[in-house]
ZAMARGU-4260 file (C-alpha; in steps of 0.2 Angstrom, whole numbers, plus 5000, padded with zeros to 4 digits):
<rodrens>
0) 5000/5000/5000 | 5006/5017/4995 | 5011/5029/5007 | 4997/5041/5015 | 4992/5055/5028
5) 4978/5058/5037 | 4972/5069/5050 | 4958/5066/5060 | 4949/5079/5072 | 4940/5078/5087
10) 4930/5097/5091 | 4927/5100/5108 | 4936/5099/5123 | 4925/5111/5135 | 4911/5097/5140
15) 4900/5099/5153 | 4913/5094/5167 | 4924/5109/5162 | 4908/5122/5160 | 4903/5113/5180
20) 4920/5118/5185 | 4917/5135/5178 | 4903/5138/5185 | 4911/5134/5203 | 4922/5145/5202
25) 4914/5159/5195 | 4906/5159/5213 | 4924/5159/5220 | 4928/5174/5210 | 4910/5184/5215
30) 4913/5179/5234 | 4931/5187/5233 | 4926/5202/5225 | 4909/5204/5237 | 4925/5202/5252
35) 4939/5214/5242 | 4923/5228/5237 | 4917/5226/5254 | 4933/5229/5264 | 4942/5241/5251
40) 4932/5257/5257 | 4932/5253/5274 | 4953/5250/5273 | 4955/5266/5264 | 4944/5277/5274
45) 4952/5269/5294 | 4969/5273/5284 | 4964/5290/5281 | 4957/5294/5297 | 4972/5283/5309
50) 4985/5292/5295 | 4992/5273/5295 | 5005/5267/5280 | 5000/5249/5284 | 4982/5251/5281
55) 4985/5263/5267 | 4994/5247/5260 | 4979/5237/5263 | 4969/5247/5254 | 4979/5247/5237
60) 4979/5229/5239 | 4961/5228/5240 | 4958/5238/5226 | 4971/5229/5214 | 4961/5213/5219
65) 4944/5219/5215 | 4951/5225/5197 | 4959/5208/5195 | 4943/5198/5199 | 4934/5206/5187
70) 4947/5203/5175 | 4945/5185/5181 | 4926/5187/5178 | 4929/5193/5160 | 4941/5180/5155
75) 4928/5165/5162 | 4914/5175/5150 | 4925/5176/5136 | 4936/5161/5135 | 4918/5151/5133
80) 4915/5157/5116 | 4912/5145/5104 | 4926/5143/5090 | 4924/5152/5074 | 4934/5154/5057
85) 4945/5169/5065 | 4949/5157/5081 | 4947/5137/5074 | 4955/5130/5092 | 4943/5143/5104
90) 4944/5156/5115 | 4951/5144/5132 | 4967/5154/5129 | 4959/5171/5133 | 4959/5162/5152
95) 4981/5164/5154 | 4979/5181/5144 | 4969/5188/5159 | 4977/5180/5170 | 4993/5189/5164
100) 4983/5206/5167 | 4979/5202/5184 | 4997/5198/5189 | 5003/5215/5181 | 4988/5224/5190
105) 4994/5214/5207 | 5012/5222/5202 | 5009/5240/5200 | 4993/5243/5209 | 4997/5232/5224
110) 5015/5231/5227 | 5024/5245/5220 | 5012/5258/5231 | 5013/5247/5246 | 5032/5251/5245
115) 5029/5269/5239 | 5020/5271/5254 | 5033/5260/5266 | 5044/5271/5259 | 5037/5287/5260
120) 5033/5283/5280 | 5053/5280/5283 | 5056/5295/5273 | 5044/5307/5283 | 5051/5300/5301
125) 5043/5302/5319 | 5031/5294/5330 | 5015/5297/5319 | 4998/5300/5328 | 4989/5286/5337
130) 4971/5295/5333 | 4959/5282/5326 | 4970/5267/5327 | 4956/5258/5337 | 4945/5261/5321
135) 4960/5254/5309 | 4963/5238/5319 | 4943/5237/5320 | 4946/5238/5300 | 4959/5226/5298
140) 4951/5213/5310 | 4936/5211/5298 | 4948/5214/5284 | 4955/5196/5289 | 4937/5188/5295
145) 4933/5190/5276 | 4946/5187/5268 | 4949/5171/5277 | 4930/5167/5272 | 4936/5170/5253
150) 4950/5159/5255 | 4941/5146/5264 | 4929/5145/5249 | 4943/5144/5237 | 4952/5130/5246
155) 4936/5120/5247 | 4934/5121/5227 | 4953/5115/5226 | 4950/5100/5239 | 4935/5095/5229
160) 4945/5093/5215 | 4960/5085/5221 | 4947/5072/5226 | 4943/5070/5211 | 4957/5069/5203
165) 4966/5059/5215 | 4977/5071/5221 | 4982/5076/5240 | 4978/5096/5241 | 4995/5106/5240
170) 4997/5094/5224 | 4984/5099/5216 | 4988/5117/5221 | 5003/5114/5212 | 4994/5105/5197
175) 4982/5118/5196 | 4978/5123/5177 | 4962/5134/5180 | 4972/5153/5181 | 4957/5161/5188
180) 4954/5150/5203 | 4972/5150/5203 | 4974/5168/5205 | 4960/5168/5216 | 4969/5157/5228
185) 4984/5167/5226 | 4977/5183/5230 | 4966/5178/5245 | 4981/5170/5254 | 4992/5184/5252
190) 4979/5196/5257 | 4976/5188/5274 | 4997/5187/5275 | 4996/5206/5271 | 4981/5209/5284
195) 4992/5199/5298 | 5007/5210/5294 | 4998/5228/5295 | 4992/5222/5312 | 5008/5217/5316
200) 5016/5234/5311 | 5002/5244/5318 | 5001/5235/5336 | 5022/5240/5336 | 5017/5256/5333
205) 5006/5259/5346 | 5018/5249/5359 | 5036/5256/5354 | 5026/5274/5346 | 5040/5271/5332
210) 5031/5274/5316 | 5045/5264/5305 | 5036/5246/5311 | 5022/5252/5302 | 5033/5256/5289
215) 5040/5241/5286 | 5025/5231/5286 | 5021/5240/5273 | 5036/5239/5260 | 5035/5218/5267
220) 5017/5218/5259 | 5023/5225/5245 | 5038/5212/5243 | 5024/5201/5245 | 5011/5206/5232
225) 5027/5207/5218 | 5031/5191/5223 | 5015/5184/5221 | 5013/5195/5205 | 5031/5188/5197
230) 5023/5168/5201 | 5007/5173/5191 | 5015/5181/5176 | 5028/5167/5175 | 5014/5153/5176
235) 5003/5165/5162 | 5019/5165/5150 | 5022/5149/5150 | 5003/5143/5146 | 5002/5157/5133
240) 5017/5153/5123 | 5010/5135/5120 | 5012/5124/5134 | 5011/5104/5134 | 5000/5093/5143
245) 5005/5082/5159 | 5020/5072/5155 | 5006/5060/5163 | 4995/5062/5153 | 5005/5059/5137
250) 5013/5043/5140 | 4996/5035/5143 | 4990/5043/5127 | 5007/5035/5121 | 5005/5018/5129
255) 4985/5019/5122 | 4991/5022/5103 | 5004/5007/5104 | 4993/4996/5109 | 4982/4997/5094
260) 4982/4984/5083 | 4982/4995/5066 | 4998/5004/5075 | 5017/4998/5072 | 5027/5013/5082
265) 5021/5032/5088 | 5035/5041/5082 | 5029/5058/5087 | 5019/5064/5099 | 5014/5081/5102
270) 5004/5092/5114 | 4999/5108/5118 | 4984/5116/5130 | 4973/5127/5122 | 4963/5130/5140
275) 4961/5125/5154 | 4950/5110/5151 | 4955/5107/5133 | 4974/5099/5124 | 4977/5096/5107
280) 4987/5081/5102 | 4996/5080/5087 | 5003/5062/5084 | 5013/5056/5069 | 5012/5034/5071
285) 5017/5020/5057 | 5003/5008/5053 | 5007/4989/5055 | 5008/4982/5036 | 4992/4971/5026
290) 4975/4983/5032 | 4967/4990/5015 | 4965/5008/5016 | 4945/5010/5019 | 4949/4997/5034
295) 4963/5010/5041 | 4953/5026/5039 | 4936/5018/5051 | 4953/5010/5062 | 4959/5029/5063
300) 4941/5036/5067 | 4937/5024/5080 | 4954/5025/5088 | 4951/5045/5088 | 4934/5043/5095
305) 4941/5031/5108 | 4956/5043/5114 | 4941/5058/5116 | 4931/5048/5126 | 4946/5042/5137
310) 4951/5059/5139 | 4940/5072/5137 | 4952/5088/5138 | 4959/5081/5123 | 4946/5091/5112
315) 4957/5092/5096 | 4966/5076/5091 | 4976/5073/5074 | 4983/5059/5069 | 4997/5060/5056
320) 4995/5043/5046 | 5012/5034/5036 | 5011/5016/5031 | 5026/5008/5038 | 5029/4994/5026
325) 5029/5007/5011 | 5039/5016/5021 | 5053/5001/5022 | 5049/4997/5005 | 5054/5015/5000
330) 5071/5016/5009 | 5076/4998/5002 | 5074/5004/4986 | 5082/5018/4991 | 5099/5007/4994
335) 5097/4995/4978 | 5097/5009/4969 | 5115/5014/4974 | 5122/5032/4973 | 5119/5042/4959
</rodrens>
């Protein structure tokens, strides 16, 4: 049999799993921005009135979350559109654009003017005032009561799905590949780390009456918030440049393939996320020698439809076809023949 390609597709990828998972944490991201909107004016307005870096710090944190989440609830809109001429594989990858915008709004808005104002407070000197610091550890108090709620939440939609997955929790933290709930997580832990170290610098300030503990607090939670922001925008880059699938993943694709009967050899295997819930997999394999042609092509659509159903994230699958016994017939020729 002459030598022949074909690529077989599989649409999809975003099934009712990955729209369930959605779903979930689009609460997650409401409740964070309900907490961030609900604390933001009361952390700016007891930083006004206590004249407190810390708090102030606080506050700009606050903000630079609320922005985020609602980039977060764009990108959860958005990267659900179905595919179209313009954008054949989807939209899933608007999800680590976003996610890219919210670690650069989590760098400038949050942690370059929590040093700023760290800075400023080390700059300026003296004891500062001690007026309305009762109503700006009242503040940050709540601050931490719902921002620990937030987390919570978060926490329980990643221990639902490391049970499903299989997974203990701080692995599937690290396994992640949903950026919003991802960046949710991030922000929500770092914001009660930030809450504890503003009451930290404030209750020093009151005890000592050195302002520079409050000070310092406030350039730590800015240390903090570009560190976090740095994490994000690596993970985003990565996923937006065209990243693989679990290595996991593809060697049981792999092992699957082989043991087809209509299958000699895999000799390339490729992959590459297009979202959160959907992977395109490019395989190139060597068909075993004696199958006519119309028995290989329903061989090559029932093997595609199998992989699908096996694993449903991988929404696009294309399977590069080359007979391997006209393959060897080719290169012996290729050697009888003898230089030219």
């Amino acid at each position: 049999m002459s030598a022949a390609a074909a690529r077989e597709s599989v649409d999809g990828g975003s099934g009712p799993a990955g729209a369930g998972r959605d779903a979930e944490t689009r609460k997650t991201v409401w409740v964070a921005l309900a907490a961030n909107l609900a604390i933001c004016l009361a952390k700016a307005v007891g930083g006004v009135v206590a004249g407190s870096p810390a708090l102030l710090s606080e506050a700009a944190h606050s903000i630079a979350d609320s922005i985020n989440e609602v980039f977060l609830l764009a990108s959860l809109k958005r990267s659900r559109r179905p595919a179209d001429t313009r954008h054949p594989f989807g939209y899933g990858m608007e999800r680590f654009f976003w996610s890219l915008l919210a670690a650069v709004g989590i760098f400038v808005t949050g942690g370059c003017f929590s040093v700023f104002q760290g800075v400023e407070a080390l700059r300026s000197g003296g004891s500062g005032s001690h007026e309305g610091y009762a109503v700006g550890l009242t503040v940050l108090l709540i601050a931490l009561a719902a921002e620990g709620g937030s987390l919570v939440r978060a926490l329980l939609q990643v221990r639902r799905a490391a049970r499903a997955s299989g997974r203990g929790l701080r692995a599937e933290i690290r396994a992640g590949r949903d950026p919003a709930l991802r960046t949710v997580l991030a922000e929500d832990s770092t914001a009660c780390a930030g809450v504890l170290l503003a009451i930290a610098g404030v209750v020093l300030h009151l005890v000592t009456g050195e302002i520079a503990y409050e000070a310092w607090a406030s350039i730590l939670i800015g240390i903090l918030l570009v560190y976090v922001a740095y994490v994000l925008g690596r993970t985003a880059r990565v996923q937006l440049i065209g990243e693989a699938a679990d290595p996991a993943l593809q060697r049981e694709v792999r092992e699957f393939l082989v043991r087809q009967p209509e299958i000699d050899t895999v000799t390339a295997l490729l992959t590459m996320r297009l979202g959160p819930d959907s992977v395109m997999l490019a395989a190139r394999v060597d068909l075993t020698p004696g199958y006519e042609s119309e028995a290989l092509e329903d061989a090559m659509v029932r093997i595609r439809r199998e992989v699908h159903r096996r694993w449903e994230e991988l929404g696009q699958v294309f399977l590069d076809v080359t007979d391997a016994a006209a393959t060897r017939r080719g290169a012996a020729g290729a050697e009888s023949a003898g230089p030219v």
